[in-house]
PDB file of N, CA, C and O in Angstrom:
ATOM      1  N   UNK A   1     -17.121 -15.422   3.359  1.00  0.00           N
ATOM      2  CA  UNK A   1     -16.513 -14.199   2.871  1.00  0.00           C
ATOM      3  C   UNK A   1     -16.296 -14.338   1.367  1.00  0.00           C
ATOM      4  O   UNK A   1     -15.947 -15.391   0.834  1.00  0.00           O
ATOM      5  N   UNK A   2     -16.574 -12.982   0.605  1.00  0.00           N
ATOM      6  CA  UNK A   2     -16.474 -13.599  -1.122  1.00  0.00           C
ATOM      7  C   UNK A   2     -15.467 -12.191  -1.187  1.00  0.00           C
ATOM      8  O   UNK A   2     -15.622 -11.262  -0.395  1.00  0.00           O
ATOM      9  N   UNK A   3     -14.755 -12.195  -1.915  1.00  0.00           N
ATOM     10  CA  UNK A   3     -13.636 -11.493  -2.207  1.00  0.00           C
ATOM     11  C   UNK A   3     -13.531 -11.535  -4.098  1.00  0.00           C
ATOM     12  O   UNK A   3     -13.328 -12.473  -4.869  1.00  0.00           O
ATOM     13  N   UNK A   4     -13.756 -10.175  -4.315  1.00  0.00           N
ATOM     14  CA  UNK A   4     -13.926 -10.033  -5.995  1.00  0.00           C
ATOM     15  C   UNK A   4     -12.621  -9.237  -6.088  1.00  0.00           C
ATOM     16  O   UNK A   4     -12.186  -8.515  -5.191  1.00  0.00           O
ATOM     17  N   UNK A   5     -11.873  -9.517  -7.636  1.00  0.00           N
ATOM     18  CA  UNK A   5     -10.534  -8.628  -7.973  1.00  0.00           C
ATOM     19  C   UNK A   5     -10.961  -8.392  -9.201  1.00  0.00           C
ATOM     20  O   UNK A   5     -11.318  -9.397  -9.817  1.00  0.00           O
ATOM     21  N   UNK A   6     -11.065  -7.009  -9.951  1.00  0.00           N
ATOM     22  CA  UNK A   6     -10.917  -6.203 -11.052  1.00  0.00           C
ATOM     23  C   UNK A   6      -9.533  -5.862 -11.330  1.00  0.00           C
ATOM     24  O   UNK A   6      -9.013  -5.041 -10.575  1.00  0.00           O
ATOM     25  N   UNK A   7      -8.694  -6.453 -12.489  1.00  0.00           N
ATOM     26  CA  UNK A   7      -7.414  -6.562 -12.621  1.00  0.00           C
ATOM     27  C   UNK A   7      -7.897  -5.969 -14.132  1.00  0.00           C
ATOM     28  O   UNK A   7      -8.776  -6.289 -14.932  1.00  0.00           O
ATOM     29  N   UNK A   8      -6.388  -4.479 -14.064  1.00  0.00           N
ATOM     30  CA  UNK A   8      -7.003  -3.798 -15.260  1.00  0.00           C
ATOM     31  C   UNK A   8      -5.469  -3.405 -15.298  1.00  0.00           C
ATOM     32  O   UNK A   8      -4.649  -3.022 -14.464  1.00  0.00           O
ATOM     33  N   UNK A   9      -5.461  -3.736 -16.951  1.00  0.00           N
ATOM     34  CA  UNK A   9      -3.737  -4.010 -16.983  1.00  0.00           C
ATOM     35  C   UNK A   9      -3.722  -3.009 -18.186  1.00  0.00           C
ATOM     36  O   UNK A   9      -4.366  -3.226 -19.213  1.00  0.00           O
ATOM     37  N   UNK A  10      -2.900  -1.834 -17.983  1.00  0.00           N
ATOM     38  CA  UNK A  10      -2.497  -0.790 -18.679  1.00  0.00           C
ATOM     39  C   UNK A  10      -1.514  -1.104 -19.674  1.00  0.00           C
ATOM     40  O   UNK A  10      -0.483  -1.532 -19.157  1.00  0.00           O
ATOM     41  N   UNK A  11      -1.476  -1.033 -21.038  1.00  0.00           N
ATOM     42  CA  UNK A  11      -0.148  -1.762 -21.809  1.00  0.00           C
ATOM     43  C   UNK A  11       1.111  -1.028 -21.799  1.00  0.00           C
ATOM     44  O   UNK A  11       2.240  -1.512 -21.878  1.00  0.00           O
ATOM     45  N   UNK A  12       0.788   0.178 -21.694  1.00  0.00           N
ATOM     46  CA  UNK A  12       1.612   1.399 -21.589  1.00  0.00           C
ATOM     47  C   UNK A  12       2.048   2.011 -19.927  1.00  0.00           C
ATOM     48  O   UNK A  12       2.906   2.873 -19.739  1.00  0.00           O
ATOM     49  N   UNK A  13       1.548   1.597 -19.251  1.00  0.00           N
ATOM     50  CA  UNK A  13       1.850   1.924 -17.827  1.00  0.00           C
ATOM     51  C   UNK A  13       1.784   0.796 -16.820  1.00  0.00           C
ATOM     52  O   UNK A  13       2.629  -0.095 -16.920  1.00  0.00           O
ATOM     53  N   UNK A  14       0.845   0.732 -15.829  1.00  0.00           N
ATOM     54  CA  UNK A  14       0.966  -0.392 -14.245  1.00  0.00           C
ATOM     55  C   UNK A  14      -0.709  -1.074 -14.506  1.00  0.00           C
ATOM     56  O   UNK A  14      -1.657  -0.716 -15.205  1.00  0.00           O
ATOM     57  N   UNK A  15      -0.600  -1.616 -14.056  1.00  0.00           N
ATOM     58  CA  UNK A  15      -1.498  -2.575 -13.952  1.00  0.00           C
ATOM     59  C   UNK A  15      -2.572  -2.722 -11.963  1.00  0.00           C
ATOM     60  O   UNK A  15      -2.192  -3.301 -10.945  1.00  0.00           O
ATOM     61  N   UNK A  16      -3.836  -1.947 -12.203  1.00  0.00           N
ATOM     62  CA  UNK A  16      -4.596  -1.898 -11.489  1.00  0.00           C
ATOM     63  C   UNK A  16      -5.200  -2.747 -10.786  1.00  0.00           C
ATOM     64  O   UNK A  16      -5.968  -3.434 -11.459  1.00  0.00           O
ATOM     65  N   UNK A  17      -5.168  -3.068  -9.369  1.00  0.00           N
ATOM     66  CA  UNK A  17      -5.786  -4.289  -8.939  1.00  0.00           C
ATOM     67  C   UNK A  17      -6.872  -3.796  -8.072  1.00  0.00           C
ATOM     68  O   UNK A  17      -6.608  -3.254  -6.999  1.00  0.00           O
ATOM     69  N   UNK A  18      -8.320  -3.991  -8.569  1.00  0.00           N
ATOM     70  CA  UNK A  18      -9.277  -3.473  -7.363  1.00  0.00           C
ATOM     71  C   UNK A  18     -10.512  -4.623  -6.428  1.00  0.00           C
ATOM     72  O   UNK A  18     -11.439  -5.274  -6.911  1.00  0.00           O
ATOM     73  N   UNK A  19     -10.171  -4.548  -5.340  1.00  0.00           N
ATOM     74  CA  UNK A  19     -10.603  -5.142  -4.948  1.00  0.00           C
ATOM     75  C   UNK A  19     -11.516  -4.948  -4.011  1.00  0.00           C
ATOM     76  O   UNK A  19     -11.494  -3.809  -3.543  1.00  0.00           O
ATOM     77  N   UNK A  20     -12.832  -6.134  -3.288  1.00  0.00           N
ATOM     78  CA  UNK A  20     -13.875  -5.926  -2.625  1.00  0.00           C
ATOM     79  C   UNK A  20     -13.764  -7.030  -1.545  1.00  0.00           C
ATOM     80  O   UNK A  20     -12.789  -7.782  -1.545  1.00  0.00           O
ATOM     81  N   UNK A  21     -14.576  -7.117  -0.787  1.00  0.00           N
ATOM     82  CA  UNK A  21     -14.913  -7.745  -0.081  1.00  0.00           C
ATOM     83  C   UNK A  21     -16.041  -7.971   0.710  1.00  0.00           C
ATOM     84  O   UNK A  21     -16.224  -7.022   1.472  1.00  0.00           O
ATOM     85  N   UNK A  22     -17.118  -9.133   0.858  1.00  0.00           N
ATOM     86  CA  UNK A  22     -18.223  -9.176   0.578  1.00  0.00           C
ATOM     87  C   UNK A  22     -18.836  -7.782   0.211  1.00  0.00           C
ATOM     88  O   UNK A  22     -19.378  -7.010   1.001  1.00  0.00           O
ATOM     89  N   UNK A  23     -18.609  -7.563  -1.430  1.00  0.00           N
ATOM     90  CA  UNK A  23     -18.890  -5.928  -1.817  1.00  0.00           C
ATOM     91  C   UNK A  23     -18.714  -5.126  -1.417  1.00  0.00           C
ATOM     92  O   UNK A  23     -19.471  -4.342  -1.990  1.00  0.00           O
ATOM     93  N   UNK A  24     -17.866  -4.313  -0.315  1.00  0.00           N
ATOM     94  CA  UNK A  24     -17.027  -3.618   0.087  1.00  0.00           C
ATOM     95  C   UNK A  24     -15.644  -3.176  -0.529  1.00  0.00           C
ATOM     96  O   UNK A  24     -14.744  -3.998  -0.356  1.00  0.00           O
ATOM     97  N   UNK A  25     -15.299  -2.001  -1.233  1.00  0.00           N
ATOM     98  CA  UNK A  25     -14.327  -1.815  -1.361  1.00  0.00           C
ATOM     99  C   UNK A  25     -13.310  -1.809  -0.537  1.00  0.00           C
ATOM    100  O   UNK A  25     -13.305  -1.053   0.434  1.00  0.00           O
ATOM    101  N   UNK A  26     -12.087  -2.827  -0.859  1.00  0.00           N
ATOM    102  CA  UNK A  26     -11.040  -3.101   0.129  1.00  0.00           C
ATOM    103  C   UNK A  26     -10.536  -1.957   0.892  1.00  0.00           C
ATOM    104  O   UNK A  26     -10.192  -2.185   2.052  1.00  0.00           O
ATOM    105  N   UNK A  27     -10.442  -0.842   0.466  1.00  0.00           N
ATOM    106  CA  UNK A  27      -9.804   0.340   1.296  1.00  0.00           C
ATOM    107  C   UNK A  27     -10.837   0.937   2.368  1.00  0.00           C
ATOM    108  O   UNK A  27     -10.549   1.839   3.153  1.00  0.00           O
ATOM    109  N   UNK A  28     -11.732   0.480   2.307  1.00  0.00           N
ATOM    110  CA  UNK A  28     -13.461   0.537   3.388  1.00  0.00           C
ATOM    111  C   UNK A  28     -13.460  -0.299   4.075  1.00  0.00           C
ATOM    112  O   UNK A  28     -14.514  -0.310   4.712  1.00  0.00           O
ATOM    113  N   UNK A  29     -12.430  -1.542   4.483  1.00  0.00           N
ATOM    114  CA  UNK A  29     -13.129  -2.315   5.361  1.00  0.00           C
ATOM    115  C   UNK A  29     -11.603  -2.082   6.230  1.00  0.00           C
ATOM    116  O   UNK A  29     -10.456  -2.121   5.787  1.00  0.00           O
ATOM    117  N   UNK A  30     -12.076  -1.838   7.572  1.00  0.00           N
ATOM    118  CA  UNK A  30     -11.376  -1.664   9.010  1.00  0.00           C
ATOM    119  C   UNK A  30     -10.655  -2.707   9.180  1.00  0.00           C
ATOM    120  O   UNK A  30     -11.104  -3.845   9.044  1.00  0.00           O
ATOM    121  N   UNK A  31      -9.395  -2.429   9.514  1.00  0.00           N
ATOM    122  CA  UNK A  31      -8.265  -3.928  10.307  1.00  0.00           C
ATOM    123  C   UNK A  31      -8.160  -4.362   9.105  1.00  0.00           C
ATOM    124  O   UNK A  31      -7.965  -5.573   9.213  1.00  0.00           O
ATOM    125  N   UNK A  32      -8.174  -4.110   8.155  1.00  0.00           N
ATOM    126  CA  UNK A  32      -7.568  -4.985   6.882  1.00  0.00           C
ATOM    127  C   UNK A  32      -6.010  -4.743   6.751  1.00  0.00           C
ATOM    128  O   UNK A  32      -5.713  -3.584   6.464  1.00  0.00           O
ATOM    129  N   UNK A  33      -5.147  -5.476   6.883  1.00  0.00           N
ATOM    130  CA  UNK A  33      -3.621  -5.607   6.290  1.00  0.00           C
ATOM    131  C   UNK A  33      -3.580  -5.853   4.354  1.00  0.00           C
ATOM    132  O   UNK A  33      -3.871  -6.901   3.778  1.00  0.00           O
ATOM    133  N   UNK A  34      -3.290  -5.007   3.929  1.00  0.00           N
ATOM    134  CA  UNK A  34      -3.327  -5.885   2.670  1.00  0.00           C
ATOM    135  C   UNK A  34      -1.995  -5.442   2.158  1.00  0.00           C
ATOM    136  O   UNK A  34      -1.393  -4.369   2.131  1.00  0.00           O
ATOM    137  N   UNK A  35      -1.654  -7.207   1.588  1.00  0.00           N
ATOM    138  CA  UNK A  35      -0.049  -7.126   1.038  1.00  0.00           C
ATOM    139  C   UNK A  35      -0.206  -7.301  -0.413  1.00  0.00           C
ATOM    140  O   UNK A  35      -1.227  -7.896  -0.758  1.00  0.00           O
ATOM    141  N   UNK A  36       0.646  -6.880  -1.385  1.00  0.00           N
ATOM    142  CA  UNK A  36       0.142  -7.535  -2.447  1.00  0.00           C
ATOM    143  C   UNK A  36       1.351  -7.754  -3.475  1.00  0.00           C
ATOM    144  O   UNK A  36       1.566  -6.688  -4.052  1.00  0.00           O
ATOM    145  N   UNK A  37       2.048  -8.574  -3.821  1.00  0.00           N
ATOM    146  CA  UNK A  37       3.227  -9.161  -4.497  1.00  0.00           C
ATOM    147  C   UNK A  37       2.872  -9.662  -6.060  1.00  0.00           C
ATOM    148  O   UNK A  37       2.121 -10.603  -6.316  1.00  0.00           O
ATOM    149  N   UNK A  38       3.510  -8.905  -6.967  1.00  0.00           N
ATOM    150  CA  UNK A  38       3.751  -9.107  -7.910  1.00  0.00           C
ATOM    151  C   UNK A  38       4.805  -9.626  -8.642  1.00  0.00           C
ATOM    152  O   UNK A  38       5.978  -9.325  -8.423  1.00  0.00           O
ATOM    153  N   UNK A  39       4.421 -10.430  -9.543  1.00  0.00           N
ATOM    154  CA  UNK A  39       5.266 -11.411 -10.307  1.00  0.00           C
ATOM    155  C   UNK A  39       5.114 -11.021 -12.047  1.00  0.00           C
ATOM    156  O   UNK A  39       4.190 -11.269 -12.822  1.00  0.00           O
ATOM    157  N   UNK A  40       6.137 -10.470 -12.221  1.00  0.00           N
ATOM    158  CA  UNK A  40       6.214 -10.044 -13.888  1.00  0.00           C
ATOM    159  C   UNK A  40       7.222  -9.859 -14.864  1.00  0.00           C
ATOM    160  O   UNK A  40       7.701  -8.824 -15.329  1.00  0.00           O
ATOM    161  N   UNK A  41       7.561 -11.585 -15.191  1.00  0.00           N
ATOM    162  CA  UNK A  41       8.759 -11.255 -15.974  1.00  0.00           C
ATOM    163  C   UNK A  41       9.073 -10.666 -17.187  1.00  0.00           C
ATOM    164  O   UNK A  41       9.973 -11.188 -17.845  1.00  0.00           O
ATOM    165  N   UNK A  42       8.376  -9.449 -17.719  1.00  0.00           N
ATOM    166  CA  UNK A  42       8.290  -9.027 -18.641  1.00  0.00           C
ATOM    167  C   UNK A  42       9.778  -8.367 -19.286  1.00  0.00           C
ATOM    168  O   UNK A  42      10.837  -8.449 -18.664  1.00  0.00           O
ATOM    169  N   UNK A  43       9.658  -7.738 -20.572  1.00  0.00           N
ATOM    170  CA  UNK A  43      11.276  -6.959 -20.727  1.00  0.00           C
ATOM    171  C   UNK A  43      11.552  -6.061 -19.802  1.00  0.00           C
ATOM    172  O   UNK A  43      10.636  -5.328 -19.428  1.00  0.00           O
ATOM    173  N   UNK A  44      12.698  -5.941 -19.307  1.00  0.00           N
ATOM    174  CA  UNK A  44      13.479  -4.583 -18.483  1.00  0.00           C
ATOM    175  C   UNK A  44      14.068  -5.145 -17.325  1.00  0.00           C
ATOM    176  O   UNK A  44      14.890  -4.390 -16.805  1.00  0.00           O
ATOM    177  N   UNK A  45      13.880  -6.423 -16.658  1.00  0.00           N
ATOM    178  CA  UNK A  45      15.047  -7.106 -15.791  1.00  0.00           C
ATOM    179  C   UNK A  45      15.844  -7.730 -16.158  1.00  0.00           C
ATOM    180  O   UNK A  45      15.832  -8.606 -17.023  1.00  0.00           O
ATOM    181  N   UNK A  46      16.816  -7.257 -15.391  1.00  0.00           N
ATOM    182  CA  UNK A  46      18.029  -7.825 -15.875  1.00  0.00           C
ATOM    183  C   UNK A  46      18.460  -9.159 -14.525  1.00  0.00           C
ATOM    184  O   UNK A  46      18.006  -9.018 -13.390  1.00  0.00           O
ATOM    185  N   UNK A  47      19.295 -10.283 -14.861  1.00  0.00           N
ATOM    186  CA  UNK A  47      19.249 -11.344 -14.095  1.00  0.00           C
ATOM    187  C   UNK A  47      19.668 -11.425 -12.701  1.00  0.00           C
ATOM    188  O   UNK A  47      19.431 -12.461 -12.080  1.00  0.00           O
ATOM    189  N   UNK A  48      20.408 -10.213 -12.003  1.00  0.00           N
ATOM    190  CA  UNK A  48      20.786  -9.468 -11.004  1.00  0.00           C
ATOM    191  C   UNK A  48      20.120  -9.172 -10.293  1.00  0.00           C
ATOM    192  O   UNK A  48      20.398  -9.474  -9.132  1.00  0.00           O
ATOM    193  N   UNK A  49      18.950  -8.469 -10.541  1.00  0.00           N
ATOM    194  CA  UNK A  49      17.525  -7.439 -10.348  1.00  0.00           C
ATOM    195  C   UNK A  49      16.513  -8.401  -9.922  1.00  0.00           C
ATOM    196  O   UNK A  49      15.692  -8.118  -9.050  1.00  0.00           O
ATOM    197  N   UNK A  50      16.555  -9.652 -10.577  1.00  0.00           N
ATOM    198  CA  UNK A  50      15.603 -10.020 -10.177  1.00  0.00           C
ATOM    199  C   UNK A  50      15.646 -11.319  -9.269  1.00  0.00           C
ATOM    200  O   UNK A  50      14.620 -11.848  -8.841  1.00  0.00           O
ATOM    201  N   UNK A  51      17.184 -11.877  -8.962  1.00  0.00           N
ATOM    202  CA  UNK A  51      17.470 -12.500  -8.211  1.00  0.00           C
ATOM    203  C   UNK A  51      17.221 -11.682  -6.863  1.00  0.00           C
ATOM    204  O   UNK A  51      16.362 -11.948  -6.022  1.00  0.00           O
ATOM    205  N   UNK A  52      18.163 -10.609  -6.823  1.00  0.00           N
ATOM    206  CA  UNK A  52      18.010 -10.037  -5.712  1.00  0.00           C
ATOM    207  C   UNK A  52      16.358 -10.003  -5.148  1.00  0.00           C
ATOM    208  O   UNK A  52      16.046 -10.221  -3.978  1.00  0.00           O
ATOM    209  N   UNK A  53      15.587  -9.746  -6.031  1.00  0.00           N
ATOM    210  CA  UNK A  53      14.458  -9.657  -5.383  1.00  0.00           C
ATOM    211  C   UNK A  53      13.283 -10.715  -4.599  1.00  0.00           C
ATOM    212  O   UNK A  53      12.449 -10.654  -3.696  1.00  0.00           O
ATOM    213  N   UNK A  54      13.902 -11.838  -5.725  1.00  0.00           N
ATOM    214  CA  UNK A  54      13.414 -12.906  -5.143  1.00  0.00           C
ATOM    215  C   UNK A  54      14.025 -13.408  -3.527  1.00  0.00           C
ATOM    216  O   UNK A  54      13.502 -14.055  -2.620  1.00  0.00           O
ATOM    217  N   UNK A  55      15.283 -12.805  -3.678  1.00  0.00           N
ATOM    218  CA  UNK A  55      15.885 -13.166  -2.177  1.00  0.00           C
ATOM    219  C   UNK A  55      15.382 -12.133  -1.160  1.00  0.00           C
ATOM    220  O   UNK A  55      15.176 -12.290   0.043  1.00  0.00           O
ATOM    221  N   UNK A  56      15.253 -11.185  -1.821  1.00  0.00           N
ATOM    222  CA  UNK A  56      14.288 -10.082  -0.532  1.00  0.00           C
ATOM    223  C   UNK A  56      12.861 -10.745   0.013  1.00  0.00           C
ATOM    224  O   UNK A  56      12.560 -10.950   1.188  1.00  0.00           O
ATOM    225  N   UNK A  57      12.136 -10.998  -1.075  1.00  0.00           N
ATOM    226  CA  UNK A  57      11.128 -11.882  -1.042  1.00  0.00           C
ATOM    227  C   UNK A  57      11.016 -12.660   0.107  1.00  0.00           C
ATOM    228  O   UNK A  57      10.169 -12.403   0.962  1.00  0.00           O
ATOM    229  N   UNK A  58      12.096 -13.948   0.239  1.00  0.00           N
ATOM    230  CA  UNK A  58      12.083 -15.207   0.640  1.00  0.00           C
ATOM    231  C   UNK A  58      12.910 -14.610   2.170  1.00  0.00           C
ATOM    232  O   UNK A  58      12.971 -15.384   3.126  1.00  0.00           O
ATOM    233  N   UNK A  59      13.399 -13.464   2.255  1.00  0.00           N
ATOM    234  CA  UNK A  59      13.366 -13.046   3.518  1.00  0.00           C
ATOM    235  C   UNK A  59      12.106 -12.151   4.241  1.00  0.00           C
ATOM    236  O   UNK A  59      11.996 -12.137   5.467  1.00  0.00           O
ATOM    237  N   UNK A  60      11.475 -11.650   3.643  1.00  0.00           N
ATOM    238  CA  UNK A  60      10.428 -10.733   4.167  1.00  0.00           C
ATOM    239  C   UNK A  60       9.390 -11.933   4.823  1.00  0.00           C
ATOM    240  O   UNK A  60       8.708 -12.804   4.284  1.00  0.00           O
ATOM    241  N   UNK A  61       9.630 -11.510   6.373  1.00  0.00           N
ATOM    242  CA  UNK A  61       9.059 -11.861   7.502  1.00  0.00           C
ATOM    243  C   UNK A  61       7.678 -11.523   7.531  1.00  0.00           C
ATOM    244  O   UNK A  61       6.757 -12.307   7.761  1.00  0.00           O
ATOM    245  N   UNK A  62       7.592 -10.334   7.291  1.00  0.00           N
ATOM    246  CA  UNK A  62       5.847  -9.631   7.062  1.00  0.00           C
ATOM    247  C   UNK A  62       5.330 -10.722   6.124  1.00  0.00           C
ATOM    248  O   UNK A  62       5.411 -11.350   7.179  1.00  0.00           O
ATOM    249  N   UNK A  63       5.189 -10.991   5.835  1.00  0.00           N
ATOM    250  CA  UNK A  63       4.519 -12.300   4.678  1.00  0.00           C
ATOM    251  C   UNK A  63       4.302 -13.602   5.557  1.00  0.00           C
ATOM    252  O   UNK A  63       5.004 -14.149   6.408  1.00  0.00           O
ATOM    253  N   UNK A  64       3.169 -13.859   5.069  1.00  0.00           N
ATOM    254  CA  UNK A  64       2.740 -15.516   5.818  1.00  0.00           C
ATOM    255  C   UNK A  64       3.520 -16.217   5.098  1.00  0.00           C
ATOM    256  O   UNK A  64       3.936 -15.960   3.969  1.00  0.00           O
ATOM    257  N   UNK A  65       3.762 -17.285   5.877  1.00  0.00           N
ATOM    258  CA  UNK A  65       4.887 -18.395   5.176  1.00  0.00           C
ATOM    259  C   UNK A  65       4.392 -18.886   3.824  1.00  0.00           C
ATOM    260  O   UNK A  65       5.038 -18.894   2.776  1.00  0.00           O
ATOM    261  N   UNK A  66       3.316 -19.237   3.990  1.00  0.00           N
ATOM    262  CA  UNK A  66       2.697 -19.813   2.599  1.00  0.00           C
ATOM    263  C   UNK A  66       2.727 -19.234   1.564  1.00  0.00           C
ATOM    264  O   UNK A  66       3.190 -19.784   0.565  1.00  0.00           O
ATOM    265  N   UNK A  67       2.090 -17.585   1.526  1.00  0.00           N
ATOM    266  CA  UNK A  67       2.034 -16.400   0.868  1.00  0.00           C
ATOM    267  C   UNK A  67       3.417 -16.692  -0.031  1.00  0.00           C
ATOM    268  O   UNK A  67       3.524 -17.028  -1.210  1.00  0.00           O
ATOM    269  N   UNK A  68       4.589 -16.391   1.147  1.00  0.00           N
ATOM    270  CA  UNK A  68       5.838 -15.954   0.923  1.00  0.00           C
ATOM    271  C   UNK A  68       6.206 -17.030  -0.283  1.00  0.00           C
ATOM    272  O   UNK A  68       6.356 -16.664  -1.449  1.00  0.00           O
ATOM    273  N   UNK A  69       6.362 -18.755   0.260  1.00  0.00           N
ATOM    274  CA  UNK A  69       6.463 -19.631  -0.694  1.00  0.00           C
ATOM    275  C   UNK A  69       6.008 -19.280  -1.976  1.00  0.00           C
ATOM    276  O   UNK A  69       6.651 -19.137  -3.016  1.00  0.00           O
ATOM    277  N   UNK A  70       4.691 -19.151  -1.731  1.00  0.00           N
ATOM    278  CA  UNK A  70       4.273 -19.043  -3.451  1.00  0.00           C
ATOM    279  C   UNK A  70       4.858 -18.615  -4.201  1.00  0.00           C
ATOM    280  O   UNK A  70       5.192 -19.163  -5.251  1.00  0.00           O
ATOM    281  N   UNK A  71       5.225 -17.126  -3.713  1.00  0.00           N
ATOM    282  CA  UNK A  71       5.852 -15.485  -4.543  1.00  0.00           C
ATOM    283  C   UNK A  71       6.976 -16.193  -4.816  1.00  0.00           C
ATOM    284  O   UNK A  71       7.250 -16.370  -6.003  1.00  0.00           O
ATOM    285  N   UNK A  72       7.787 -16.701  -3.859  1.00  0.00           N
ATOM    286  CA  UNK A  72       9.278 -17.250  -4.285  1.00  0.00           C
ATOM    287  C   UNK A  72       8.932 -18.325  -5.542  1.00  0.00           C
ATOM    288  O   UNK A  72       9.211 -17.990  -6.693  1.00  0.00           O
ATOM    289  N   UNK A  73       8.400 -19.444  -5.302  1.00  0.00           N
ATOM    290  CA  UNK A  73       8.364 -20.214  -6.549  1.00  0.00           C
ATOM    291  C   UNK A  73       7.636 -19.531  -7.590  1.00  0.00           C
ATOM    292  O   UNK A  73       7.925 -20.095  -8.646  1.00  0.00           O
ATOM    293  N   UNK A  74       6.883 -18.648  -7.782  1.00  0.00           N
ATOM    294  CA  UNK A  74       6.393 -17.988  -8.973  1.00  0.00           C
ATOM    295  C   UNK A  74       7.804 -17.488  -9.288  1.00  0.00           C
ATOM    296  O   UNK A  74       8.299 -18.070 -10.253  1.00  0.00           O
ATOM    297  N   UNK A  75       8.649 -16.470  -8.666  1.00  0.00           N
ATOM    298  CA  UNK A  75       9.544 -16.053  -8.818  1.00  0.00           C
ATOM    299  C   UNK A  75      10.690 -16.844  -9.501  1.00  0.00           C
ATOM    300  O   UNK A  75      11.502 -16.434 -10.331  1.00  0.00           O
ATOM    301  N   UNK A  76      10.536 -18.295  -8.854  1.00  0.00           N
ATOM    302  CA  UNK A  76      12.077 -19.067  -8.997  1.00  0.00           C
ATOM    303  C   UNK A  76      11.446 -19.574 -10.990  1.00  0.00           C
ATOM    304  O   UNK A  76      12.103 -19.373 -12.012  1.00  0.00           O
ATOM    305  N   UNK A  77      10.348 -20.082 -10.914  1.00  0.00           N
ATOM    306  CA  UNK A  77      10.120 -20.656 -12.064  1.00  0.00           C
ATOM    307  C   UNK A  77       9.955 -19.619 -13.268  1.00  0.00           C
ATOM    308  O   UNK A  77       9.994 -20.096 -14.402  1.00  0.00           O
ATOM    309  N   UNK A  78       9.801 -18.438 -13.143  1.00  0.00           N
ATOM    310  CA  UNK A  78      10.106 -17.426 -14.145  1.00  0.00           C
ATOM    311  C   UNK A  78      11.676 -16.747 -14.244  1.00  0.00           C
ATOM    312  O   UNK A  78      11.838 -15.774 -14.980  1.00  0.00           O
ATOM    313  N   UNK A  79      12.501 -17.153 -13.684  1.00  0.00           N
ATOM    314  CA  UNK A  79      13.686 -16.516 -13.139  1.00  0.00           C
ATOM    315  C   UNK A  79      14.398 -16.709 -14.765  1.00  0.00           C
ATOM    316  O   UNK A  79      14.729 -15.691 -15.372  1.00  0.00           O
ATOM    317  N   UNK A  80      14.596 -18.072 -15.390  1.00  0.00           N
ATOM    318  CA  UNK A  80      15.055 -18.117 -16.667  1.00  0.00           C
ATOM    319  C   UNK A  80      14.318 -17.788 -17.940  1.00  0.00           C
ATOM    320  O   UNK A  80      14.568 -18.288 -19.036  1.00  0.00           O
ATOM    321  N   UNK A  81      13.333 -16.848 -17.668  1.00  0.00           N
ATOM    322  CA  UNK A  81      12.038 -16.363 -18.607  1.00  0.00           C
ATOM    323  C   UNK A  81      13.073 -15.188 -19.946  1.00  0.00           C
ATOM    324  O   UNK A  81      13.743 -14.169 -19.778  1.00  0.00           O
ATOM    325  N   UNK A  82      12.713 -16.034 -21.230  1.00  0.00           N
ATOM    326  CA  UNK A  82      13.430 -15.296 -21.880  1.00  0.00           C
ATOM    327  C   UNK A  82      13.308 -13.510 -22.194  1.00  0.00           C
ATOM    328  O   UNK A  82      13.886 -12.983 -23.145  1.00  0.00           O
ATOM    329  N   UNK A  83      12.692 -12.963 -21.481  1.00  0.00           N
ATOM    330  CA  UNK A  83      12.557 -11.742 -21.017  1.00  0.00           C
ATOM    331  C   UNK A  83      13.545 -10.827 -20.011  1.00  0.00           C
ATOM    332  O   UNK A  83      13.594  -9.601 -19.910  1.00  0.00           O
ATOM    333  N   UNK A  84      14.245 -11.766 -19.366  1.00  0.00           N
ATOM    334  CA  UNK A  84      14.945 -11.748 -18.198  1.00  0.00           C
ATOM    335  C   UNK A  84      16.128 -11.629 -18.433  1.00  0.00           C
ATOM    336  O   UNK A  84      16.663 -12.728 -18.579  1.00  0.00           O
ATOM    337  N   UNK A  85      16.863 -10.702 -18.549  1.00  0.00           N
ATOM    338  CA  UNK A  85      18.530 -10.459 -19.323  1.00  0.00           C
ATOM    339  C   UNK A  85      19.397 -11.096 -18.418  1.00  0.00           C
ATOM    340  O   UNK A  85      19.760 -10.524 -17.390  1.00  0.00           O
ATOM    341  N   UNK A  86      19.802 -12.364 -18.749  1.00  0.00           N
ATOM    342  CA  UNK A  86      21.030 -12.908 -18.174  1.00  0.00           C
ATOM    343  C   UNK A  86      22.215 -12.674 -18.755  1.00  0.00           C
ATOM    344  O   UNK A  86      23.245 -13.135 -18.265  1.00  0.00           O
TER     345      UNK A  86
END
C-alpha cells in the first residue's frame, strides 16, 4: 500500500492535507476511517487551552494507542513552546 500526502499550508488561514492511496483519493476509497490530529504550537494558545487539549487527547479512546501516544508527546514536548502563553 503507498499512501501520498500534499500538505499545503495557507499563511493566512488552515493548512490543507490531501491525501491518496495507492493513487486514489482518500475520500474514494470505501471503509476508510480517517482520523487526523494536529499539533501546532503557533501564537494564539494560551497555557490552559492547550493543556486541556492534550488531556482530551490522551483520553480519546477512538485513537489507536500508539496514534494517541504520539499526539500526546508531540503535544507534551511543545507544551512550553515560546508561542504558548503561560
Amino acid at each position: 500500500m503507498r499512501i501520498e500526502q500534499l500538505i499545503i499550508r495557507d499563511p493566512d488561514y488552515a493548512t490543507e492535507v490531501i491525501t491518496f492511496i495507492d493513487g486514489v483519493p482518500a475520500d474514494r476509497v470505501e471503509g476508510l476511517v480517517w482520523i487526523i490530529e494536529q499539533v501546532d504550537p503557533g501564537a494564539g494558545y494560551d497555557g490552559a487551552e492547550w493543556d486541556e487539549e492534550t488531556e482530551a487527547t490522551r483520553a480519546n479512546d477512538s485513537l489507536s494507542p500508539a496514534f494517541r501516544a504520539r499526539v500526546v508527546e508531540a503535544r507534551e514536548t511543545y507544551a512550553d513552546n515560546q508561542y504558548i502563553e503561560r
